[in-house]
Structures are given as C-alpha cells and as structure tokens.
VOGU-3710 file (C-alpha; in Angstrom, 3 decimals, decimal comma):
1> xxxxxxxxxx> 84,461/113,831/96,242  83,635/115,412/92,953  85,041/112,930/90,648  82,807/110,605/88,601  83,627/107,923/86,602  82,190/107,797/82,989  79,564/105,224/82,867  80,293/102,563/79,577  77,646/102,148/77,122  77,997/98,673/75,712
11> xxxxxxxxxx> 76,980/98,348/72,272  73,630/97,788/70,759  73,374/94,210/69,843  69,586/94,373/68,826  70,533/96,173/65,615  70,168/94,312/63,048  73,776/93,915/61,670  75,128/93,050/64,781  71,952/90,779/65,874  71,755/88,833/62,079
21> xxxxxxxxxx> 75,980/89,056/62,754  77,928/85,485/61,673  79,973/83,448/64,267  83,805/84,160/64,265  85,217/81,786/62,425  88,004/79,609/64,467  90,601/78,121/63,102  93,206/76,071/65,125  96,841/76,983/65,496  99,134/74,959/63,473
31> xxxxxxxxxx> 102,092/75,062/66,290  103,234/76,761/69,268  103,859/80,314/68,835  102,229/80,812/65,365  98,939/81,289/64,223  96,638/80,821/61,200  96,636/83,406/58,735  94,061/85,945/58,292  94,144/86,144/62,208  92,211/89,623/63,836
41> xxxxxxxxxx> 94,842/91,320/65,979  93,560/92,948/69,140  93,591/96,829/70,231  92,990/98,994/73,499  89,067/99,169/72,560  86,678/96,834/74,175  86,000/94,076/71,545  83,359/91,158/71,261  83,349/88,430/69,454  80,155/86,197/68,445
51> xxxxxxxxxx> 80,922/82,619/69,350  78,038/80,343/69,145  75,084/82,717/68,764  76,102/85,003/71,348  78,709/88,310/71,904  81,251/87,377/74,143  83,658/90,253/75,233  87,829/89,886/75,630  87,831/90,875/79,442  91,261/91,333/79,472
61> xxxxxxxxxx> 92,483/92,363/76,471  95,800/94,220/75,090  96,816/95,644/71,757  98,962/93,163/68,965  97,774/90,103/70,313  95,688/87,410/69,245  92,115/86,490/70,517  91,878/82,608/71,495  88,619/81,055/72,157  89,606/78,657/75,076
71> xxxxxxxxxx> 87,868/77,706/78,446  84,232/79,071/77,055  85,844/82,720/76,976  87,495/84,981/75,228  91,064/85,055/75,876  93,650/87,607/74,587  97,156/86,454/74,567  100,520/87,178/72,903  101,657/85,148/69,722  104,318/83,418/72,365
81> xxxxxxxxxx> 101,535/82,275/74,538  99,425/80,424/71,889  99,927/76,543/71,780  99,297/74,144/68,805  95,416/73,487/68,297  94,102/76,642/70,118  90,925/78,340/68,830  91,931/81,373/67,214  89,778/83,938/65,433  90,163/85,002/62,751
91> xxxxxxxxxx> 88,919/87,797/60,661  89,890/91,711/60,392  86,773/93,454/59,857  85,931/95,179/62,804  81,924/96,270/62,371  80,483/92,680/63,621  80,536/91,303/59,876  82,743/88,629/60,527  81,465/87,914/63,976  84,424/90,743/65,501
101> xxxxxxxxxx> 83,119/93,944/66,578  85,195/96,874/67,921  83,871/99,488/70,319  86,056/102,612/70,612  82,850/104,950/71,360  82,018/103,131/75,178  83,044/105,952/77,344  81,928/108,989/74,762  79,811/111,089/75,919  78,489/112,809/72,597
111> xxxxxxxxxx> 78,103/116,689/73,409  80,886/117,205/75,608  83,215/115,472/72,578  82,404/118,053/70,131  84,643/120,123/68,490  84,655/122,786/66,300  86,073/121,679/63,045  89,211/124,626/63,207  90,398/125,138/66,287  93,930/126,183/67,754
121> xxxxxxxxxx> 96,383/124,685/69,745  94,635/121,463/69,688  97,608/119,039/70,119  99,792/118,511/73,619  102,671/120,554/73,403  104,888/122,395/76,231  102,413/124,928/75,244  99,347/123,432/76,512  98,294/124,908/79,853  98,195/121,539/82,439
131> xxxxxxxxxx> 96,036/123,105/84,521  93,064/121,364/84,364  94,873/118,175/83,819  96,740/118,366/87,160  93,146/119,414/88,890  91,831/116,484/87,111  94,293/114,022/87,887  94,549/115,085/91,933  90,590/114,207/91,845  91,218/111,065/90,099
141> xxxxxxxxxx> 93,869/109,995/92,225  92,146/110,342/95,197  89,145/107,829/94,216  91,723/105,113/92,512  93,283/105,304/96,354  89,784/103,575/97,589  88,247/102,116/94,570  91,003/101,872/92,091  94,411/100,266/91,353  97,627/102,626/90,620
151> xxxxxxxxxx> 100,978/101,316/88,820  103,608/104,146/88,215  106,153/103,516/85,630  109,434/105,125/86,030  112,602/106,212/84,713  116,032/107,095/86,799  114,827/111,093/86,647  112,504/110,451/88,730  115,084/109,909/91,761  117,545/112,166/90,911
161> xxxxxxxxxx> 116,245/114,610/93,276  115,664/115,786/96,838  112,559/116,569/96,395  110,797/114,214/94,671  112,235/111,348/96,191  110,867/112,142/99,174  107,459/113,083/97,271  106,935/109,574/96,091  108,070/108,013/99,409  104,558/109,929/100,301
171> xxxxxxxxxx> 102,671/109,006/97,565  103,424/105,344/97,898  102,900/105,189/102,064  99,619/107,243/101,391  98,248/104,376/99,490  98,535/106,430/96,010  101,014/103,684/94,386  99,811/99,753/93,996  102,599/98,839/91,746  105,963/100,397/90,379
181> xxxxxxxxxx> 107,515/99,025/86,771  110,742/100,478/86,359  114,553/99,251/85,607  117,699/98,539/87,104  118,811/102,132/86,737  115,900/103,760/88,985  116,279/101,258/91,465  120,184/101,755/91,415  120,169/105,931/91,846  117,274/105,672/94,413
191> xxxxxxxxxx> 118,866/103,317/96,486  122,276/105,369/96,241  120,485/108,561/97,016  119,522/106,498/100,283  122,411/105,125/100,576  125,394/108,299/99,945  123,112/110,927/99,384  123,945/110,907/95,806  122,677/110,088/92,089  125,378/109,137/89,769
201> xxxxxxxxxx> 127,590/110,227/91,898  125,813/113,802/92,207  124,475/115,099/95,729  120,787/114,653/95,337  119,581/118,212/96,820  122,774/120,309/95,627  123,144/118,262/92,566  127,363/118,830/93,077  129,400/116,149/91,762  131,317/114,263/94,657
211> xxxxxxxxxx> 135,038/113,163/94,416  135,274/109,606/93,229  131,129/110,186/92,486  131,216/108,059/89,837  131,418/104,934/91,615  128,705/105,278/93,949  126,028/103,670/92,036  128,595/100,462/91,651  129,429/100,754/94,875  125,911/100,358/95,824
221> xxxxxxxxxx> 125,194/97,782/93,252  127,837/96,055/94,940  126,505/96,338/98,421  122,951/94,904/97,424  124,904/92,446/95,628  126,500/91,603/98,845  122,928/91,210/100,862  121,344/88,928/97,828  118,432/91,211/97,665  117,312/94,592/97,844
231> xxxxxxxxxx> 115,019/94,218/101,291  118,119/92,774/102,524  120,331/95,787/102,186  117,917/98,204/103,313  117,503/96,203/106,434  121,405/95,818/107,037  122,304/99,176/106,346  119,470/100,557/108,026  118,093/102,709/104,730  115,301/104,835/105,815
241> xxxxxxxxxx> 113,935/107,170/102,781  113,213/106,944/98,927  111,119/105,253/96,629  112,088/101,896/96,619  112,869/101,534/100,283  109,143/103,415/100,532  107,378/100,218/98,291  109,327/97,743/101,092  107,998/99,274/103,739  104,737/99,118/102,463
251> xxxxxxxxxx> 104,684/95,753/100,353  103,807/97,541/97,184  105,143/95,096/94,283  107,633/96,793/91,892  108,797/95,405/88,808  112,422/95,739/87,661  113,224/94,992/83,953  116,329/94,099/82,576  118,228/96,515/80,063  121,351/95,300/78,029
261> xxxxxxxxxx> 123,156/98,385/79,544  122,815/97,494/82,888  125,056/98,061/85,387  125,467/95,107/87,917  122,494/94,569/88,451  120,183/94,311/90,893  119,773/91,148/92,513  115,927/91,936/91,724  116,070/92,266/88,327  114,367/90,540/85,668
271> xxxxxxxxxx> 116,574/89,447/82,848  114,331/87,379/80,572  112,866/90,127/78,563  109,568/87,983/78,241  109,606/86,901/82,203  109,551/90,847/82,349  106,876/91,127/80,542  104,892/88,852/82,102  105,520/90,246/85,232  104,420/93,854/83,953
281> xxxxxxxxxx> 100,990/92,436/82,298  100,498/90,712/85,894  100,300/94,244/87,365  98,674/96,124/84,381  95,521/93,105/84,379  95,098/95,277/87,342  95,478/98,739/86,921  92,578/101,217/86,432  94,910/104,206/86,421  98,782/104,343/85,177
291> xxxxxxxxxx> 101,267/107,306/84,869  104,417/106,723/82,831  107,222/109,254/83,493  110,504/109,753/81,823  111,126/106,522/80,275  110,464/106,369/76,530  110,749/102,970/76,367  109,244/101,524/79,439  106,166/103,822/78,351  105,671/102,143/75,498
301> xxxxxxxxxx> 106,007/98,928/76,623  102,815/99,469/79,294  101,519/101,351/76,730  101,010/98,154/74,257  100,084/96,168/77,024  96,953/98,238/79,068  93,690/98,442/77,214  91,168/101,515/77,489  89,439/100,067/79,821  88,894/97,442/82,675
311> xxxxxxxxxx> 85,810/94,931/83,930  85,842/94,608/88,020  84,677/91,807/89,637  81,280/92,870/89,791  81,022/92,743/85,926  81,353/96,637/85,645  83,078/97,947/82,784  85,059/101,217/83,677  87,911/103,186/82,005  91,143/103,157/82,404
321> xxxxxxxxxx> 93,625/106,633/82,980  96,066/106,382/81,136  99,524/109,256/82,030  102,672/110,017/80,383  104,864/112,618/81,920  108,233/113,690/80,063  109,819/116,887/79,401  110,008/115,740/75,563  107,064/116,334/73,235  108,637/113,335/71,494
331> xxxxxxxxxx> 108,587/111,101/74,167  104,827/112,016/75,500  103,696/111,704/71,203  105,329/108,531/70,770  102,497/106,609/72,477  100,179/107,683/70,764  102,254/107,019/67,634  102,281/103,013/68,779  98,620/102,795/69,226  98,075/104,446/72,906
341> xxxxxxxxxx> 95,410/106,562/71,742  94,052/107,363/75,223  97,130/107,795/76,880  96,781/111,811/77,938  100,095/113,856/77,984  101,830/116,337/80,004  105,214/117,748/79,232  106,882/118,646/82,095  109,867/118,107/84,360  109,038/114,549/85,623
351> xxxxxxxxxx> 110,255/115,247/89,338  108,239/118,849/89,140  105,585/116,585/88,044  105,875/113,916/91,609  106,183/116,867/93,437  103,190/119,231/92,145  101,186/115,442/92,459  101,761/114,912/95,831  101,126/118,319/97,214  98,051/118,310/94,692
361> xxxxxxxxx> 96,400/115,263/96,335  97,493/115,527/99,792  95,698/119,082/99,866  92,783/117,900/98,226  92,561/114,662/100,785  92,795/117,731/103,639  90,234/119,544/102,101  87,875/116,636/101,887  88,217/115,229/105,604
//
C-alpha cells in the first residue's frame, strides 16, 4: 500500500505569544439555547483553547458552533445544545491573544504547497482532468477500509441506474461504506429499482418509462409502509440487490432525513429536522473519509458538520477526506462557499463516479493481494 497519511504538526506552544497567552475568558450562558455575547464561533480547523494555564484542544469539533468548557474539556456543541450556566468562551481573535488559537496549517506540508503566483486553470471545473484524484482516492479508500471510517452521502441519482446500483451494493459488502446519510427519495427509487426494476417509474438499465410508471415509487412506499420498516419488506418480498438492501445485509447504519417534499415516507425516516441532525453528527464524530454525491443540500449539511480533521483513540490527530461528486460546478463550489474549505471536488456524472470507484478499488485491492 502506497498511501500515507499526512502526519499533523501541532502548534508551537513554546513561542512566546502563545506560551505568555491569557486564559479564555468564560462566561456562563444566560438560558437554554442562547449564549453570551462576544462568543468565538468554531470552524473545520483544529482549535485550542487555554483554560487554566494550559492548551486544551476541541476534539470533536464542527463549524458555527459554540465551544463550552464542561467536564474538564473542551466541548463543541450547537447553540440548541447549550443549557443555562454552561462555560462558554468567548472571544474572536483567533492567534492565541485571547486564550483561542486556530490552526489551519496542521497537515501542510510547506514545499509541496507552493504555487506559482499565476498559474492556469487553478480552480475545479468540468475542465479539470480527475485523474489523479480518482488514483488518489482508490488508494485512500483502500486504507480507510482497515484503518479508517467511510460515510457516503447520497442523492436519488445515485440509484437511478443499473449500473451503479449494483456498484455500491459492492462497495458497501466490500467493507468500503461504514455509514450512508441520505433521504427519503434515495431510499424510495433504490428500493423500487429492487423492487419493479424501475426508478420513478423508469426501467433502471433501459431507462424506458413503464405504463402506469409513475406510481411505482408510491406503490413501493406503500408496501414498506405495509411491513412497518424497511428490513421488513426486504425480508417479505424477498429483495435481493441495491444499495439499501446491500447496508441490511451488512448492518451498515444509514441515515434517512426528512424533506418537506416527501413522498410517503419511509417508515425509517427521520422527521425532526434536529433528531436528523443528530443522527448525522453521530456518524460524522466518526468519519475519517466522506464523499457527498448529487445532493446539494445534504452536502452541505455534512459539510458544516465534519471538521478537517479527526483524533483516534490513541490520541493521534489525522485528517479527514473530505468528497463532493456532482455534475454541477455549482453544486461541487457551494461547499466551499459555506466554509468547507477542504472539501476536494469532482464534477462528474455521480453514478459514472460509483462505478469508475468501485472498479478503481477493487483492481487496486487485486493488485495488492
């Protein structure tokens, strides 16, 4: 195996203006759900904060929340989460002056970040040759499958065809996939395609629209409906291929958020937008490696929630790969656009993308036996 994580270099907390550094100042919270003003919002970067003499780091951190001194750690959590009297820091310098220091430059390495101040094609565009990126990601993907932890996020593209369907049914009995976040609608066309061989009423290899088509997915919805669960109905009607039927078979958690267009929905489905959310972060505390694909707002939403990097239980502090797949340059620039700065890009055709993946990896696994 040729891949290589990038060792972290914590910072230097010698120096002087991090060493002679003030304490955070903490002020409590004057009620549930709101905190004092003047309060340091979080981001993706590692961050420490001086408490008592000493720099404590957020271990699990996310962007737009607050940082809580509770339990004799740092603790990052979302304005809904505080409760009256909590600790909460508060300062928005981030250079250590007020006792909060953000490091962005932990995974750098110095020389190999260069870059010549004018420079072409610079940006991630459907120009941009993926190449490399694909090489890269097949490599990465096959050390997260021992040492790491994978969540896909997903939108209905995704099972929509043939193909990839069956390409992710691989990935996830392979032990590529630890987690799945998607909504009611992937779940929904998946389990049709399982079920009638269709998508939205389309055939999923031919893509020709089938008389009456348009009911399929309800008549599905209606037939998990009729189990009370999803495991249910692909026990009862003896379903046998696709993605979600793949992360049954193999107990690999998935995630299904509620939409206000739903259809149905799912018996699985999470309706509370902030139970949802929840049960996303639960996954993402996780994750060393994610790949969003065609879903915009799903995306964004694990986006704002998974930091740059993660600390494993043996106190080592390691990045974290962050994917987004969509055949929009909008979609794939919006991320970084709401503060995903390491999220890396491809523009492609999302169930190209499955497809290219799982050959990638599964030939490189061959290749290394």
């Amino acid at each position: 195996m040729t891949f290589r994580l990038r060792e972290y270099h914590a910072p230097d907390f010698t120096k002087s203006r991090l060493a002679e550094a003030p304490d955070a100042i903490l002020l409590p919270a004057p009620k549930d759900g709101v905190v004092p003003e003047h309060y340091h919002s979080t981001t993706i970067f590692p961050e420490y904060f001086k408490i008592n003499g000493t720099w404590h780091l957020a271990e699990e951190s996310r962007m737009d929340c607050c940082a809580v001194w509770k339990d004799n750690k740092v603790q990052v959590l979302e304005f809904r989460n505080i409760h009256k009297d909590d600790l909460v820091v508060i300062g928005r310098s981030e250079d250590g002056s007020e006792g909060i220091y953000v490091w962005p430059h932990g995974f750098t390495d110095s020389e190999a970040e260069q870059k010549d101040l004018f420079a072409f094609r610079q940006g991630r565009s459907r120009e941009t040759a993926f190449s490399k990126d694909y090489d890269d990601l097949y490599e990465l993907l096959n050390y997260e499958k021992d040492h790491g932890n994978i969540v896909w996020v997903m939108g209905p593209a995704c099972s929509f065809d043939y193909d990839s369907r069956n390409a992710f049914q691989n990935l996830v009995s392979e032990g590529y996939v630890d987690a799945l976040l998607a909504g009611n609608a992937l779940a929904t066309h998946d389990l049709e395609g399982a079920y009638l061989g269709t998508a939205l009423g389309q055939d999923i290899y031919t893509t020709k629209s089938q008389p009456l088509g348009h009911y399929n997915h309800l008549d599905t919805l209606n037939r998990i409906r009729y189990y009370g669960s999803i495991p249910s109905f692909i026990e009862h009607e003896h379903i046998d291929n696709g993605i979600i039927y793949s992360c049954v078979k193999n107990k690999v958690p998935f995630v299904l958020a509620g939409s206000i267009r739903d259809d149905g929905p799912q018996p699985e489905i999470i309706g509370n937008v902030y139970e949802a959310q929840d049960s996303m972060r639960a996954c993402i505390r996780k994750a060393t490696t994610v790949i969003c694909m065609a879903t915009t707002l799903h995306s964004i939403a694990t986006g704002n929630m998974t930091p740059s990097f993660r600390v494993l239980p043996d106190g080592t502090i390691r990045q974290v790969y962050f994917y987004v797949v969509d055949i929009s340059e909008f979609a794939v620039n919006k991320l970084a656009d709401r503060g995903s700065l390491s999220a890396r890009s491809i523009v492609t055709n999302a169930q190209d993308f499955v497809t290219n993946v799982y050959k990638g990896v599964h030939a490189l696994a061959e290749k290394e036996k």
